[in-house]
Every structure is written in structure tokens, then in C-alpha cells.
C-alpha positions as CSV (number, residue, x, y, z in Angstrom):
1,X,-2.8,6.9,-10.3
2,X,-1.2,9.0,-8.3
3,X,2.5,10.4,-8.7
4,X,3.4,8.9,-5.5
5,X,1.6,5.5,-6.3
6,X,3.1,5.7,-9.7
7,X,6.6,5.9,-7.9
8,X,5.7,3.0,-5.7
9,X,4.8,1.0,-8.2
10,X,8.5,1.7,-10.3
11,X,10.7,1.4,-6.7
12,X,8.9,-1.8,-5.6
13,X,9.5,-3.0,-9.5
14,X,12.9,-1.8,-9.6
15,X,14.0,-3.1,-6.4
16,X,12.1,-7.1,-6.4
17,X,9.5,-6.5,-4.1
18,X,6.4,-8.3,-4.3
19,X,3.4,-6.4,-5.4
20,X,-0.2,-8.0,-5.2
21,X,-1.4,-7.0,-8.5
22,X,-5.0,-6.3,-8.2
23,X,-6.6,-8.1,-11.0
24,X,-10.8,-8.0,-10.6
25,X,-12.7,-9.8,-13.1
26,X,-15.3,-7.3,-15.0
27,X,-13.8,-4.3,-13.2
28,X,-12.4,-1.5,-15.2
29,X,-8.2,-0.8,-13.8
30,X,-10.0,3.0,-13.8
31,X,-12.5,2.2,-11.5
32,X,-10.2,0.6,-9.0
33,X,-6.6,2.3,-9.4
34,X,-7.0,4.1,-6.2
35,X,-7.2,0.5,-4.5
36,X,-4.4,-0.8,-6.6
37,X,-2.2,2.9,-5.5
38,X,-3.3,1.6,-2.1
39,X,-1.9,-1.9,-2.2
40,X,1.3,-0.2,-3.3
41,X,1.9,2.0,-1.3
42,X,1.0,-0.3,1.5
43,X,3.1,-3.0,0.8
44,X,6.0,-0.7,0.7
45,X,4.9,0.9,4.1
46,X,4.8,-2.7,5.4
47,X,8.2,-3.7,3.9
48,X,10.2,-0.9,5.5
49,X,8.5,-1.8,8.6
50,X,9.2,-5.2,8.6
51,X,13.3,-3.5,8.9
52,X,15.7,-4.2,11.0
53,X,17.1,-0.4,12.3
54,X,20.5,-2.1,13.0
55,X,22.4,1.3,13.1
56,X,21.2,5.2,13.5
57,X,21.4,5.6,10.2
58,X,19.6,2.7,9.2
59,X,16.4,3.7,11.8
60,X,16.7,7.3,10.7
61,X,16.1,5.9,6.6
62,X,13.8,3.7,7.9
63,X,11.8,6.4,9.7
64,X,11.1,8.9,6.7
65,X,10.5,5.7,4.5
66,X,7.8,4.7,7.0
67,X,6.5,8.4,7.4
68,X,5.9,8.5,3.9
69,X,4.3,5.2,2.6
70,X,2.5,4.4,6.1
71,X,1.2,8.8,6.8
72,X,-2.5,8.1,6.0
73,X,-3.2,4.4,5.4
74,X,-5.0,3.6,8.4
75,X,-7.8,6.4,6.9
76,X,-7.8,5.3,3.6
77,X,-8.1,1.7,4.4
78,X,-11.3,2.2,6.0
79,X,-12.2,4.4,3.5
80,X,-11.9,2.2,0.9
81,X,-13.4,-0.4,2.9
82,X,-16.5,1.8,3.2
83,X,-16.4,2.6,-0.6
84,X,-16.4,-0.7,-1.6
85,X,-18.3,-2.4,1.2
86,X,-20.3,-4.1,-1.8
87,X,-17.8,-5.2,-3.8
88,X,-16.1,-8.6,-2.4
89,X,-13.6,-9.0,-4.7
90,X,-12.4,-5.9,-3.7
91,X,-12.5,-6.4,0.2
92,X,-10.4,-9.7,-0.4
93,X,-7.5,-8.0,-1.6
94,X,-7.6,-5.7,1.3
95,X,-8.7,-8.0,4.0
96,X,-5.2,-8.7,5.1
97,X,-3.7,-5.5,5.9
98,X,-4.1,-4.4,9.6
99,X,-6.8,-1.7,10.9
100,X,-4.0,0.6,12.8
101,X,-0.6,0.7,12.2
102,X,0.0,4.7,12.6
């Protein structure tokens, strides 16, 4: 897991957000932590988002958070997609996040 992912994970922890832990039956966490580093990330790209810029301040914080959890996703969804095109279980937990968001 990456640094980053790592930091997700422990902000998103740390401040209540809902993760969707990526539990897959016979599959090693090594063998799928870049798609659980994805979901993390992800989901915190998708929460600040999902924010209300009520002030300048406010859109400015929400602006870097969204530069750096959202910079890149839209690639490494469909890379992942590709990577584990044969995998189902795997293509379910990432069937609901959108194609393009950058």
C-alpha cells in the first residue's frame, strides 16, 4: 500500500467516513491492495466532492483536497478494470464509481 493510500485509509478512519472494505473470498489482501488503495482514495475524492464550497476558503480547501485524491483516478479505474477484467468479484466493488470525473 501506498503512503498516500496508507494516509487515506487513517484520515477516512480518524474522521468516520465510510470505507468499503474490500474483502474477496480466496484472494490474497497482497494481491489486491492496489484496488483496496483505490477504493480509498476514491471514496475520499468522492466525499470532498460531494462539499458544499460555502465560503472561499471552504472551495479553496476543497479544491487541493479534490486535486489530490481525485488527480489520476479516472486512469487507474480503467486500469484496474482492464487488469482485473476476469476477476468479478473484483469488478463489483468497482462497478459503482463513475468512468470520468477529472
Amino acid at each position: 500500500m501506498t503512503m498516500r493510500a496508507h494516509w487515506a485509509l487513517r484520515f477516512a478512519t480518524a474522521s468516520g467516513l465510510s470505507l468499503a472494505l474490500l474483502v474477496l473470498p480466496g484472494a490474497s489482501f497482497a494481491r489486491t491492495s492496489r484496488v483496496a488503495a483505490f477504493i480509498a482514495e476514491r471514496d475520499l475524492c468522492d466525499h470532498f466532492r460531494s462539499e458544499a464550497p460555502y465560503d472561499e476558503d471552504r472551495a479553496r480547501l476543497l479544491a487541493a483536497q479534490m486535486k489530490r485524491y481525485c488527480r489520476g483516478t479516472d486512469r487507474r479505474l480503467k486500469a484496474l478494470r482492464a487488469r482485473y477484467a476476469k476477476r468479478p468479484e473484483v469488478l463489483a466493488k468497482l462497478a459503482d464509481y463513475e468512468d470520468s470525473i477529472e
